[in-house]
C-alpha positions in Angstrom: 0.0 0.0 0.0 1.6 3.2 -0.9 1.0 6.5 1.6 1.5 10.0 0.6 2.7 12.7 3.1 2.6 16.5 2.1 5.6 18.0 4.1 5.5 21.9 5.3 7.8 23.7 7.2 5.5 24.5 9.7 4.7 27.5 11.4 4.4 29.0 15.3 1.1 30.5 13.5 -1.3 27.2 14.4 -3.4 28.4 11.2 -0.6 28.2 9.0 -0.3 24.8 9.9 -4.0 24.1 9.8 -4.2 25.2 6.3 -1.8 22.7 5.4 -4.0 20.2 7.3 -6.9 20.7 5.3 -5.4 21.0 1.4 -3.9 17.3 3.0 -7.2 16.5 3.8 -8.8 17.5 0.5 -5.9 15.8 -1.6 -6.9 12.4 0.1 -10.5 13.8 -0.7 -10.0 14.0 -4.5 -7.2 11.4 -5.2 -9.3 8.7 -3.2 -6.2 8.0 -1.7 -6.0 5.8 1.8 -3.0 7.1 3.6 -2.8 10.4 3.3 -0.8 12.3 6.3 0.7 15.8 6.6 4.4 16.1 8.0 5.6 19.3 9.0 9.9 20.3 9.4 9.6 22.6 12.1 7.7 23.9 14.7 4.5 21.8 14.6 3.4 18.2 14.4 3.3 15.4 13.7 7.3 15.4 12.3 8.0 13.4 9.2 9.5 10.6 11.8 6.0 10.4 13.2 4.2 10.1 10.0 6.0 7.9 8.7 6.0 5.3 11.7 2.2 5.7 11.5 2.3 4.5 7.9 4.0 2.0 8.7 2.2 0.8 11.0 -1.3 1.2 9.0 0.3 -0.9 6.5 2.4 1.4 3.9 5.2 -0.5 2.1 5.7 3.1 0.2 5.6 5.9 1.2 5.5 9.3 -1.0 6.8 12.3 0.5 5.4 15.3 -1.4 7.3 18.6 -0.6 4.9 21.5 0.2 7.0 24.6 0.0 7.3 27.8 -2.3 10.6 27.2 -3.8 13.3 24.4 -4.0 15.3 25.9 -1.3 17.8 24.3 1.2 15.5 22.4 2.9 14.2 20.6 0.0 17.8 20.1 -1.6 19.5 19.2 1.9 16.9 18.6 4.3 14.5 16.4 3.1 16.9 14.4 1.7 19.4 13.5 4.5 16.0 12.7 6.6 14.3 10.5 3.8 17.9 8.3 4.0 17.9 8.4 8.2 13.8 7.1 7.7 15.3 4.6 5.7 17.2 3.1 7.3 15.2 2.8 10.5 12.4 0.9 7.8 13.9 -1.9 6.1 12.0 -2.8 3.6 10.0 0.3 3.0 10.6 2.5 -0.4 10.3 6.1 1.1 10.4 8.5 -2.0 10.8 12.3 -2.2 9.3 14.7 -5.1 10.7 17.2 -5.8 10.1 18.3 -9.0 7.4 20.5 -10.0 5.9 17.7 -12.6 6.2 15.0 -10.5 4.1 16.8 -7.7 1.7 18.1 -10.2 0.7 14.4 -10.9 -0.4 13.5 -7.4 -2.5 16.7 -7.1 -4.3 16.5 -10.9 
C-alpha cells in the first residue's frame, strides 16, 4: 500500500499549519487515496518521523513524500533528503520517495 505525506515547514502561526492540514485532507479527498498524512519540518506536528512510523504501522510498504513549499530551497535540496535516508534506514524494507520536481508533484495533485 503506498501513503503520501505532504511536508511543510511549519509555522508557530497554528493556522498556517491548519491550512496545510486541510489541502492534505482534501488531496486524500479528491485522489481517493488511503493514507494520506501531513508532516511538517519545524515547529508543529506530527514530524515526518512520526508520519512515517504511523504509515508503517497502518500498513504502507511506500511511502510518498510530497514537498509542500514555495521554492526548491535548502530544505528541500539538503533537508529532506538527508532525513528520507535516516527514515530509511530505521524501515527496512519500506521504499520512502521524495518529489521534488514541480511535474512530478503536479501528478499526485491533478
Amino acid at each position: 500500500m503506498t501513503g503520501i505525506i505532504v511536508f511543510a515547514h511549519g509555522s508557530t502561526v497554528e493556522e498556517a499549519n491548519e491550512g496545510v492540514r486541510a489541502m492534505t485532507s482534501e488531496l486524500a479527498l479528491r485522489g481517493n487515496f488511503d493514507l494520506v498524512d501531513t508532516a511538517f519540518l519545524d515547529c508543529a506536528v506530527p514530524t515526518l518521523s512520526d508520519s512515517v512510523a504511523e504509515m508503517v504501522a497502518r500498513g504502507a510498504g511506500r511511502i510518498v513524500v510530497v514537498p509542500f513549499f514555495l521554492t526548491l530551497g535548502i530544505h528541500l535540496r539538503r533537508d529532506l533528503p538527508e532525513i528520507v535516508d535516516r527514515l530509511s534506514s530505521l524501515h527496512p524494507g519500506l521504499r520512502i520517495e521524495s518529489q521534488t520536481r514541480w511535474r512530478a508533484i503536479r501528478r499526485w495533485w491533478m
